[in-house]
N, C-alpha and C positions, 0 to 999 in steps of 0.2 A: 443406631444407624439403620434405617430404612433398607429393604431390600434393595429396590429401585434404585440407589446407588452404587451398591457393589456390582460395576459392570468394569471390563477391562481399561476403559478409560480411567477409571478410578483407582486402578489397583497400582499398588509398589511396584510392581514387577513386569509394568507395561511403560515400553520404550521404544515411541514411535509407531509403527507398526506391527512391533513382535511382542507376545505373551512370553515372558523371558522366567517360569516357574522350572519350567523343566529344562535340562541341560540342553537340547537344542533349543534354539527361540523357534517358537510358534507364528505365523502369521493369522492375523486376527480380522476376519472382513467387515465386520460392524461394531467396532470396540467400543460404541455408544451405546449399541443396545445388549450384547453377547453379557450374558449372565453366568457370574465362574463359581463353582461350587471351592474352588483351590486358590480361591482370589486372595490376595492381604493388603489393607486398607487403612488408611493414618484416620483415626479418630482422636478427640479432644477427652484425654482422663484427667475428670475431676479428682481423682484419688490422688495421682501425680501430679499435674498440673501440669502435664505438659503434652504433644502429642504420642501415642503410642500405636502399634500394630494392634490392629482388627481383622478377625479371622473368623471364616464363614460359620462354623459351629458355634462361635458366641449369639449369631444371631438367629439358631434355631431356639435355643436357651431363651432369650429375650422372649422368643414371639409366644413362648407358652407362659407368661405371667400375666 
């Protein structure tokens, strides 16, 4: 997964206009572009074969190989 899609539009935990990670919801003013270090995101595991949660530490891991 690309950085550039883990933006709150993209994430599990955004419903409508709130960033719903933390026990209050959040409202989010550009959830197309607002980049979340606490995001989690449905990607495609080949290991599983099915969709699974993506989380932003997996993808600092990636970008150093």
């Amino acid at each position: 997964m690309n950085r550039s899609e883990m933006t709150c539009r993209m994430c599990i935990k955004f419903d409508g206009a709130q960033c719903r990670l933390f026990p209050q919801p959040l409202p989010v003013a550009d959830p197309d572009a607002h980049w979340c270090a606490k995001g989690q995101w449905q990607r495609w595991s080949d290991r599983y074969n099915e969709m699974e949660p993506y989380y932003w530490g997996e993808w600092d891991a990636e970008s150093r190989v």
